[in-house]
Structures are given as C-alpha cells and as structure tokens.
MDTraj code that builds the backbone (N, CA, C; nanometers):
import mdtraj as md
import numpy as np

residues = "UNK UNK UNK UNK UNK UNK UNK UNK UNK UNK UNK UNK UNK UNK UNK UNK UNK UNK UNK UNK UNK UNK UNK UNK UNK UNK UNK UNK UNK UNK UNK UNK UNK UNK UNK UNK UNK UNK UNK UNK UNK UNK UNK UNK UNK UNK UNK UNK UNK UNK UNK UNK UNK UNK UNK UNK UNK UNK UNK UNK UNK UNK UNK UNK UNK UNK UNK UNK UNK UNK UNK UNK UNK UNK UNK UNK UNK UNK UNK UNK UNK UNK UNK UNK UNK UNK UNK UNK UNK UNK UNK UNK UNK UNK UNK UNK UNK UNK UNK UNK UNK UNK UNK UNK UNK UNK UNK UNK UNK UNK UNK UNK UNK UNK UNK UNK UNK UNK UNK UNK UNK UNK UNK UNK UNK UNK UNK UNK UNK UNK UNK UNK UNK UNK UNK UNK UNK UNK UNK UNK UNK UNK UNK UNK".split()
xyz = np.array([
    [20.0920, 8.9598, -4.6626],
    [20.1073, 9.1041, -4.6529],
    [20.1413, 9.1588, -4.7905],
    [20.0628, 9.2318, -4.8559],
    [20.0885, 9.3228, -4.9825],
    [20.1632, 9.4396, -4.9425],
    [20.2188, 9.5043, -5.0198],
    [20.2877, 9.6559, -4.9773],
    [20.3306, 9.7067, -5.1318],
    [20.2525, 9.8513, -5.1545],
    [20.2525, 9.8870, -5.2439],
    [20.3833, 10.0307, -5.2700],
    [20.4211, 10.0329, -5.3158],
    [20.5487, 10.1531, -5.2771],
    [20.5745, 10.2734, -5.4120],
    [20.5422, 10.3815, -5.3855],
    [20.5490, 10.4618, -5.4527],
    [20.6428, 10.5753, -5.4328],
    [20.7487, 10.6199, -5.5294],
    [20.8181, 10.7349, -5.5216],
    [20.7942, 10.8062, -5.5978],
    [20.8458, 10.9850, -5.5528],
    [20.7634, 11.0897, -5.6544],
    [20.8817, 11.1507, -5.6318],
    [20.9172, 11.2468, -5.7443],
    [20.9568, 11.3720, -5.7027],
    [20.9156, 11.4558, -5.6564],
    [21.0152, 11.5302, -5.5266],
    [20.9298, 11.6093, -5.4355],
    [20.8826, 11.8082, -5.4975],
    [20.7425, 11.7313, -5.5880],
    [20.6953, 11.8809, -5.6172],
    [20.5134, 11.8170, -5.6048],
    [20.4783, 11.9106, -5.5590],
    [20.3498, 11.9478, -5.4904],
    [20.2285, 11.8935, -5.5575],
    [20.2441, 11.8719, -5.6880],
    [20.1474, 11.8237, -5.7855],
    [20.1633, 11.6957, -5.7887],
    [20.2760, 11.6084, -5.7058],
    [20.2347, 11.4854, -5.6628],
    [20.2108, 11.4349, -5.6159],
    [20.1490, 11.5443, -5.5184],
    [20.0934, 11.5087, -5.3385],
    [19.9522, 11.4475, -5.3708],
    [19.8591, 11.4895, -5.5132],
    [19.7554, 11.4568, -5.5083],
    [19.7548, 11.3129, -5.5354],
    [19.7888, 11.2880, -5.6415],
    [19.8323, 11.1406, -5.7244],
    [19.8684, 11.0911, -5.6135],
    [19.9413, 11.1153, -5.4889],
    [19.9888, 10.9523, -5.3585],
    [19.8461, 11.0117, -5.3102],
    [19.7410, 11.0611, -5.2949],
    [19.6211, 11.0760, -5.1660],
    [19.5633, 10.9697, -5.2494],
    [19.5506, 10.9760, -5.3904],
    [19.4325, 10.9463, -5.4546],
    [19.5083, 10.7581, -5.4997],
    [19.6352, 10.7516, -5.4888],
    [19.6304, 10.6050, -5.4901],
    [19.6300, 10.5534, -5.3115],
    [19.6860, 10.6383, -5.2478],
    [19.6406, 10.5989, -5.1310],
    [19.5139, 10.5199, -5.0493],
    [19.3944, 10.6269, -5.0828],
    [19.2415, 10.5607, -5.0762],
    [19.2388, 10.4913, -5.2133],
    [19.2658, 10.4527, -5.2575],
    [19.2362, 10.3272, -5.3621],
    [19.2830, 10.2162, -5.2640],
    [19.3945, 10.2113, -5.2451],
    [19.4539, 10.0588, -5.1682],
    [19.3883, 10.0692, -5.0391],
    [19.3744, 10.1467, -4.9702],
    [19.3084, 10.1757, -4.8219],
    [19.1368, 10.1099, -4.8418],
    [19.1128, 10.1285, -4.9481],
    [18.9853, 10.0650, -4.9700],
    [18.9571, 9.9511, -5.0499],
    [19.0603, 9.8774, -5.0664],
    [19.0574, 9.7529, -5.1360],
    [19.1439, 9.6713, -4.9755],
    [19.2230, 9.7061, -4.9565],
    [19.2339, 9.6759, -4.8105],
    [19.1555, 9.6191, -4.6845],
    [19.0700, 9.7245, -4.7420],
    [18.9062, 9.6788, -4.6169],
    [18.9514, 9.8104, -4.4985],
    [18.9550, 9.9095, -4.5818],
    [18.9259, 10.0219, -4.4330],
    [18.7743, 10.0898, -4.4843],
    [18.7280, 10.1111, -4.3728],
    [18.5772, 10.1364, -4.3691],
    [18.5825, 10.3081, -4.4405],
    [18.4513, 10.2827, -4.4935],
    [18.4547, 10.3987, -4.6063],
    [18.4673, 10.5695, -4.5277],
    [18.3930, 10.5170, -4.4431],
    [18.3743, 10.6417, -4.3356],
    [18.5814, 10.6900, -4.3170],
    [18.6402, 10.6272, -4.3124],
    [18.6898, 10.6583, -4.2821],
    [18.8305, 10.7247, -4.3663],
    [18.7687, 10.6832, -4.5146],
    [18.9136, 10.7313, -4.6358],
    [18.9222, 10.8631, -4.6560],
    [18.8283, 10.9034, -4.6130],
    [18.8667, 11.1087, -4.6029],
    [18.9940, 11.1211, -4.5059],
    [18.9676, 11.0619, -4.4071],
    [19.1245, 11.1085, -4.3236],
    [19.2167, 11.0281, -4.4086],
    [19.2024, 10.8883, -4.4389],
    [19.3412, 10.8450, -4.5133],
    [19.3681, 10.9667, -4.6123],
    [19.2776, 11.0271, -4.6874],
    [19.3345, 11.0760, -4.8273],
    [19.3726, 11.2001, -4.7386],
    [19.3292, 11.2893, -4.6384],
    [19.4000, 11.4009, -4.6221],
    [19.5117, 11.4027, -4.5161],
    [19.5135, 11.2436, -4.4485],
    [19.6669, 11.2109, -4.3700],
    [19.7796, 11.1942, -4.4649],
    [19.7479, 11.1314, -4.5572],
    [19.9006, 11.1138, -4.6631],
    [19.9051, 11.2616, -4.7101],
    [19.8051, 11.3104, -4.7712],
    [19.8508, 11.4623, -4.7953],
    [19.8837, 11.5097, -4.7606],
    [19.8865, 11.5648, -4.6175],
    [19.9632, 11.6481, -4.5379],
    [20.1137, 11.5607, -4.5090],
    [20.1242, 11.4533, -4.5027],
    [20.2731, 11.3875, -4.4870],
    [20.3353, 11.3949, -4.5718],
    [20.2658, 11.4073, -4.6833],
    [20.3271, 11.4286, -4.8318],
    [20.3917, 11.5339, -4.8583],
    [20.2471, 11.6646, -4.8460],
    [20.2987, 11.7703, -4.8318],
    [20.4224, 11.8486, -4.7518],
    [20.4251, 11.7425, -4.6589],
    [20.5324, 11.8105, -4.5223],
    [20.6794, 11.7766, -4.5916],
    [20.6869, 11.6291, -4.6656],
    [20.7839, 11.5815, -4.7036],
    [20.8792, 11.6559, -4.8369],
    [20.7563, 11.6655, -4.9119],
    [20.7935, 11.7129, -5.0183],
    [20.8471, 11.9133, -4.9682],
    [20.7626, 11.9678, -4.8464],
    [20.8501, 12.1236, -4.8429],
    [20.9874, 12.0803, -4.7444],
    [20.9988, 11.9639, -4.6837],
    [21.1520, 11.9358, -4.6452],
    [21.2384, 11.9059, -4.7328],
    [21.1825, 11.8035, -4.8666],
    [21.2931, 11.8280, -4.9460],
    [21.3825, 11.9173, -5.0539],
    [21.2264, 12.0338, -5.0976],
    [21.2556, 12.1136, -5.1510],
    [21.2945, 12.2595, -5.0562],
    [21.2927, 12.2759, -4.9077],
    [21.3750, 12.3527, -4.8080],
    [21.5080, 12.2649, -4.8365],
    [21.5546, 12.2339, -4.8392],
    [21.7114, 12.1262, -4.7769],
    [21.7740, 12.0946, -4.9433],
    [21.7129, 12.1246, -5.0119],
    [21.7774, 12.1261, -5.1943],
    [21.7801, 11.9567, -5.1779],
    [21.7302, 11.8911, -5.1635],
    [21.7377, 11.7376, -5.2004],
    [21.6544, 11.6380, -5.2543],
    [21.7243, 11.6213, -5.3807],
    [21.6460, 11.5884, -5.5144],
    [21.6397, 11.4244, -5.5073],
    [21.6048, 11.3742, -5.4268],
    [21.5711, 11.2367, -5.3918],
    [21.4458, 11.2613, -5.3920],
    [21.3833, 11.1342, -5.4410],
    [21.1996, 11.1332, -5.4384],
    [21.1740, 11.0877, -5.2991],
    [21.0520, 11.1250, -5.2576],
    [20.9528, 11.1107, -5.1490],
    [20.8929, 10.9807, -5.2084],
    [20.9305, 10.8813, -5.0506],
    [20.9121, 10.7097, -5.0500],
    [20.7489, 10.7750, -5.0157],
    [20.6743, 10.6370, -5.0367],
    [20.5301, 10.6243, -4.9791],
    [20.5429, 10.4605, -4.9668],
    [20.5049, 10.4215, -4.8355],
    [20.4646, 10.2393, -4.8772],
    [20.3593, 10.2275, -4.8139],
    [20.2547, 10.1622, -4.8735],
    [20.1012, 10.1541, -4.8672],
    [20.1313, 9.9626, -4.8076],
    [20.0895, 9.9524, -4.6907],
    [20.0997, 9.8399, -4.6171],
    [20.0000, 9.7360, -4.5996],
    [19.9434, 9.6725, -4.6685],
    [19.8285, 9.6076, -4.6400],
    [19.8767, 9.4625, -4.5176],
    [19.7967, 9.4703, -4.4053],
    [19.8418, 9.3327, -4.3103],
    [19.6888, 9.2447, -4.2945],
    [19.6906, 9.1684, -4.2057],
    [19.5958, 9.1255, -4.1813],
    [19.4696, 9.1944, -4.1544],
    [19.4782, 9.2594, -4.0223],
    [19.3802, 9.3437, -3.9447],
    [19.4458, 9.4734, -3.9820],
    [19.4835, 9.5271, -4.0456],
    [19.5280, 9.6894, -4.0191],
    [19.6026, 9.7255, -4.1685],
    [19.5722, 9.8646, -4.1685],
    [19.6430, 9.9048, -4.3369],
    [19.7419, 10.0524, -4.2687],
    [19.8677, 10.0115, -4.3649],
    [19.9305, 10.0899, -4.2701],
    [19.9866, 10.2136, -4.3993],
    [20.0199, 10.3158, -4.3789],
    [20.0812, 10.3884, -4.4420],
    [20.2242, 10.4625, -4.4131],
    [20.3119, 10.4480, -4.4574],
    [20.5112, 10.5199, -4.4409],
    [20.5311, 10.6577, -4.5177],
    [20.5380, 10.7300, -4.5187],
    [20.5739, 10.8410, -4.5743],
    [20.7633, 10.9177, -4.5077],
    [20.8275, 10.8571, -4.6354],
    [20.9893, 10.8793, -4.6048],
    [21.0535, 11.0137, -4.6506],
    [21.1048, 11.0862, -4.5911],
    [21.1834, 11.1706, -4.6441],
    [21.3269, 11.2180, -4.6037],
    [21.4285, 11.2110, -4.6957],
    [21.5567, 11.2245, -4.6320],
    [21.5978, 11.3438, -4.6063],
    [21.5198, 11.4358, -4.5611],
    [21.5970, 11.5965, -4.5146],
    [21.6248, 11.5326, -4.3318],
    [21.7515, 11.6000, -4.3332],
    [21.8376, 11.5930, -4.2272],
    [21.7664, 11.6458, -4.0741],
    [21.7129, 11.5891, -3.9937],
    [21.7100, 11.6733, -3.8828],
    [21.8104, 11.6855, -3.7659],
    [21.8522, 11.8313, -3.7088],
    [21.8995, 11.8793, -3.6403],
    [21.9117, 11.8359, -3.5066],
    [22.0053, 11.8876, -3.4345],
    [21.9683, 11.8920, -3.2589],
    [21.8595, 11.9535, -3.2626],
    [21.8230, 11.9610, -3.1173],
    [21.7227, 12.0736, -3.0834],
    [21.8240, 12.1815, -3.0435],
    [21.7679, 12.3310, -3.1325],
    [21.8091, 12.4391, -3.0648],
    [21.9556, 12.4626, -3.2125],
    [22.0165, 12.3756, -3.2584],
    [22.0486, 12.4041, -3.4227],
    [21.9553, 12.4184, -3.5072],
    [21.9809, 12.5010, -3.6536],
    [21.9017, 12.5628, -3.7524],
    [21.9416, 12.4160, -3.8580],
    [21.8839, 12.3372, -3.9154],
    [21.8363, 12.2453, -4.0167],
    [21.9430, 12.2975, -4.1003],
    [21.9998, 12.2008, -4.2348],
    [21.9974, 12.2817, -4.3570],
    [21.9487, 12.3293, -4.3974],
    [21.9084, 12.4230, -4.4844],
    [21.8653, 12.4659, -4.6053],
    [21.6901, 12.5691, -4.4965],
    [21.6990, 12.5465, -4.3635],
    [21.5621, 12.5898, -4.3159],
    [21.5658, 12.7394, -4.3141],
    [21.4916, 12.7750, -4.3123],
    [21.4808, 12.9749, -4.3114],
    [21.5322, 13.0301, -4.2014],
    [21.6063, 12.9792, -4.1532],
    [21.7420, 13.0566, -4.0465],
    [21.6780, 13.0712, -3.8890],
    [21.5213, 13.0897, -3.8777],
    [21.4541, 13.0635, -3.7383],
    [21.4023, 12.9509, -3.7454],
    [21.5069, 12.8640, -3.6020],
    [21.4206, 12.7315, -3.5859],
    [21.3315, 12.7670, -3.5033],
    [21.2838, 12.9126, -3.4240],
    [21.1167, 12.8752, -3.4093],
    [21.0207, 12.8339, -3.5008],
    [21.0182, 12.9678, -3.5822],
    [20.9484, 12.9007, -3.7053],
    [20.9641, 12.7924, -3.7753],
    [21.0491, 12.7279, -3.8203],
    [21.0659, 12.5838, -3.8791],
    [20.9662, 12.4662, -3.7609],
    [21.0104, 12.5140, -3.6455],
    [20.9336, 12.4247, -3.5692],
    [20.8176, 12.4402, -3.5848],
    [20.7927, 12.5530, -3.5496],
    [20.6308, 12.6178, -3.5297],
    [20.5952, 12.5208, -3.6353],
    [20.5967, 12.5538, -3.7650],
    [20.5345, 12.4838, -3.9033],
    [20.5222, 12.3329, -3.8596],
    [20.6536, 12.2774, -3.8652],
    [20.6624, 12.1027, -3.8432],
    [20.5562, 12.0883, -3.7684],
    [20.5297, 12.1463, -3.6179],
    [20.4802, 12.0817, -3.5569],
    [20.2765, 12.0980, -3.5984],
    [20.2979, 12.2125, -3.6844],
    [20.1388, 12.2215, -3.6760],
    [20.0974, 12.0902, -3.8092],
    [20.1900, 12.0847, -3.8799],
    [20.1542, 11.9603, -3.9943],
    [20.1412, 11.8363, -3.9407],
    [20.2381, 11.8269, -3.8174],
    [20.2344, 11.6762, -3.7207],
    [20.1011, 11.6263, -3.6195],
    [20.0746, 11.8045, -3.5988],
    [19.9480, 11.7929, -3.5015],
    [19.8151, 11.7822, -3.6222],
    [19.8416, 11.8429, -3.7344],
    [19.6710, 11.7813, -3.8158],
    [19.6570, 11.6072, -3.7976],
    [19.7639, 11.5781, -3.8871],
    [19.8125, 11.4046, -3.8902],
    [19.7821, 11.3614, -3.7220],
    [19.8327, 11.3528, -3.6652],
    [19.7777, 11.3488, -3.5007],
    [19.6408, 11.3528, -3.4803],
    [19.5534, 11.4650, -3.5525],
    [19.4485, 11.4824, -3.5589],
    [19.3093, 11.4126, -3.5854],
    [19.3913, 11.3517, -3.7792],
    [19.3167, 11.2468, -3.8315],
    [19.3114, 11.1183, -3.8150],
    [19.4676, 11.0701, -3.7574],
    [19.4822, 10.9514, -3.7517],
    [19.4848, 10.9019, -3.5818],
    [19.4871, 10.7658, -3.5495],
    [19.4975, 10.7595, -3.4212],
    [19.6210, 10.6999, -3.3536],
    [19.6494, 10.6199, -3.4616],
    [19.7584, 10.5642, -3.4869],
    [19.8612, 10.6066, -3.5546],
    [19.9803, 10.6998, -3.4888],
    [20.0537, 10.7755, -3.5760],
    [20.2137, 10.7604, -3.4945],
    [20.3047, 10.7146, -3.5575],
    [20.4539, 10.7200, -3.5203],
    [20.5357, 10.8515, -3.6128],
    [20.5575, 10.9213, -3.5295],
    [20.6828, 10.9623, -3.6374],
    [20.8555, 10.9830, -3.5860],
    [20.9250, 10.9402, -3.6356],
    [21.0705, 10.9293, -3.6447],
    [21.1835, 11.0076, -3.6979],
    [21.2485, 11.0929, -3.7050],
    [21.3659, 11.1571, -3.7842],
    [21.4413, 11.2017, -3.7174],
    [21.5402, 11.1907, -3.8024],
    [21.7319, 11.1533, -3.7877],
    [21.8080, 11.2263, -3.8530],
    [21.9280, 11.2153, -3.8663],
    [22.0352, 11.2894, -3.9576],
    [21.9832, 11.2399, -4.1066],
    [21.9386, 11.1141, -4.1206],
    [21.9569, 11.0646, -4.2466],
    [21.7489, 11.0787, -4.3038],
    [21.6706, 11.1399, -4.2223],
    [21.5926, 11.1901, -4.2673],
    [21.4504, 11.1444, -4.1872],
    [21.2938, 11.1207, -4.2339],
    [21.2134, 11.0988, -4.1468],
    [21.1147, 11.0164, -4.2259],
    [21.0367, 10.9694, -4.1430],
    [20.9298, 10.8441, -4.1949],
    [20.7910, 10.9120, -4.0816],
    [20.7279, 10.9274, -4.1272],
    [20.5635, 10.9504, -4.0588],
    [20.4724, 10.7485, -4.0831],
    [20.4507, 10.6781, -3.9610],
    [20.3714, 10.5762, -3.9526],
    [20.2012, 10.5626, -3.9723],
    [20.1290, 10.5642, -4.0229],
    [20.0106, 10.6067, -3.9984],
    [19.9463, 10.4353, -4.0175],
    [19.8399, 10.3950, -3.9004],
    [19.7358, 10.3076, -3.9337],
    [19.6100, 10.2912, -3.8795],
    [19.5375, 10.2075, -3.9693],
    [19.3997, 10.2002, -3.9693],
    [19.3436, 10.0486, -3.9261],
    [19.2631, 10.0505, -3.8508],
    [19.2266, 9.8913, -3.8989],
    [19.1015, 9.8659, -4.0094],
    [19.1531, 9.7824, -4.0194],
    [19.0713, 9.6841, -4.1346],
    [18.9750, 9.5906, -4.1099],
    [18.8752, 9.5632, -4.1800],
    [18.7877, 9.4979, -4.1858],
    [18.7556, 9.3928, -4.2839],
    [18.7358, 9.2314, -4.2657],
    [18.7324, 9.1105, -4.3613],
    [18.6317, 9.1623, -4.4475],
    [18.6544, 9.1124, -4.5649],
    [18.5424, 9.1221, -4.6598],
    [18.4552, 9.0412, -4.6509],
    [18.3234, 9.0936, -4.6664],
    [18.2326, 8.9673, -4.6284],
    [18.2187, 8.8535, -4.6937],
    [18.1612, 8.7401, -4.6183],
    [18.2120, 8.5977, -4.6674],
    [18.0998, 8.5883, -4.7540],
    [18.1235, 8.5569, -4.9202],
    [18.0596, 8.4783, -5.0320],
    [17.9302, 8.4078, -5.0172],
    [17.7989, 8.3828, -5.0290],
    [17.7645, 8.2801, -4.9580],
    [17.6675, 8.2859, -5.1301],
    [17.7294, 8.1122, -5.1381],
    [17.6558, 8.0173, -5.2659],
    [17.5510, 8.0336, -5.2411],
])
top = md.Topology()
chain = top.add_chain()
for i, resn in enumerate(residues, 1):
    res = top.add_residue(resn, chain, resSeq=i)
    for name in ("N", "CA", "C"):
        top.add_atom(name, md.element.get_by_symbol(name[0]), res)
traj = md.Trajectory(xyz[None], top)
C-alpha cells in the first residue's frame, strides 16, 4: 500500500495543485481514464469545502489530503479540523444561520455524492475527513 499525503494552507489557490496531483496518483494507481474527471473535480470540491471551513472558523492549520493507493481500489481523505456542532447550534466562526451553513455543506456533500460512489464522510468537535474511492485496475501484464 503506497499513500501519498499532502498538506496546504487553507487558501483556494491550492485547491488546484491537490486536483492536479490527485489525478496524477489516481492514474498511476490504475483508475480508468474515463474516470479522473470525477477524481479531479471530487477532491476539488472536498478541498474546496475544507479549505471555506477553515478559513469560516479562523483556523490556520493546513488541509490534510492522503492519496491511498491499495490493491484493488485508490482511495482519497480529505481532513479538516473546523469544529462541528450539535444539530440546531451555530458552528464557530459560521455566519450566524445554521440554515444556511447547512444549506451550503450539504449541497458540496451532495456534488461529491454525485461523482463518487464510494463516499464516507465523518465530523466531530475535533473536525472532518470526506472518504472517497475508486477501483482500480492491474496494469497489463508485460509479455517478452
């Protein structure tokens, strides 16, 4: 198992740089070509989501990425430590309506939902991780 791990600071101009090493490893991996448009615009939007939670919530910790290579499947983590709430409390640092805060979250969760098929996501007091995977395909065998 390889696993490639990248942190950024969370500003917007480094959402491109994780899409674009993203489909690099996603395709040395063995995910089928057809299919690195959603990898590159699933990490983007997780990226993107991560990076406006940390800059909503003032928290100057970089946005984790770990690029997962396994046997059969390439997986992607996208971490971010902004705090989530009960339901029905306002977040730190969020624009004071948790409809809207929701509203947003959930339409960035439903693209990702969208592209991927395989999608976990998780968050806590101590922050959130989006799961995303693909399967993979052997490289074809050499033949002398």
């Amino acid at each position: 198992m390889a696993t490639v791990e990248l942190r950024f600071s969370a500003l917007p101009e480094h959402v491109r740089t994780a899409r674009l090493v993203a489909a690099a490893v996603a395709r040395r991996a063995g995910v089928d070509e057809a299919v690195l448009d959603e990898v590159r615009l699933a990490v983007g939007e997780a990226c993107t989501r991560a990076v406006g939670l940390h800059q909503s919530n003032g928290i100057s910790a970089p946005v984790q990425v770990k690029l997962i290579e396994e046997e059969k499947q390439f997986s992607i983590e996208v971490g971010d430590e902004a705090p989530r709430s009960a339901p029905g409390e306002a977040a730190p640092g969020a624009s004071g309506d948790p409809d809207i805060d929701a509203e947003e979250d959930e339409m960035g969760l439903a693209v990702i939902s969208g592209l991927v098929d395989d999608v976990e996501v998780t968050a806590g007091e101590h922050g959130g991780l989006i799961k995303m995977s693909w399967p993979t395909t052997p490289p074809a065998a050499l033949v002398p």
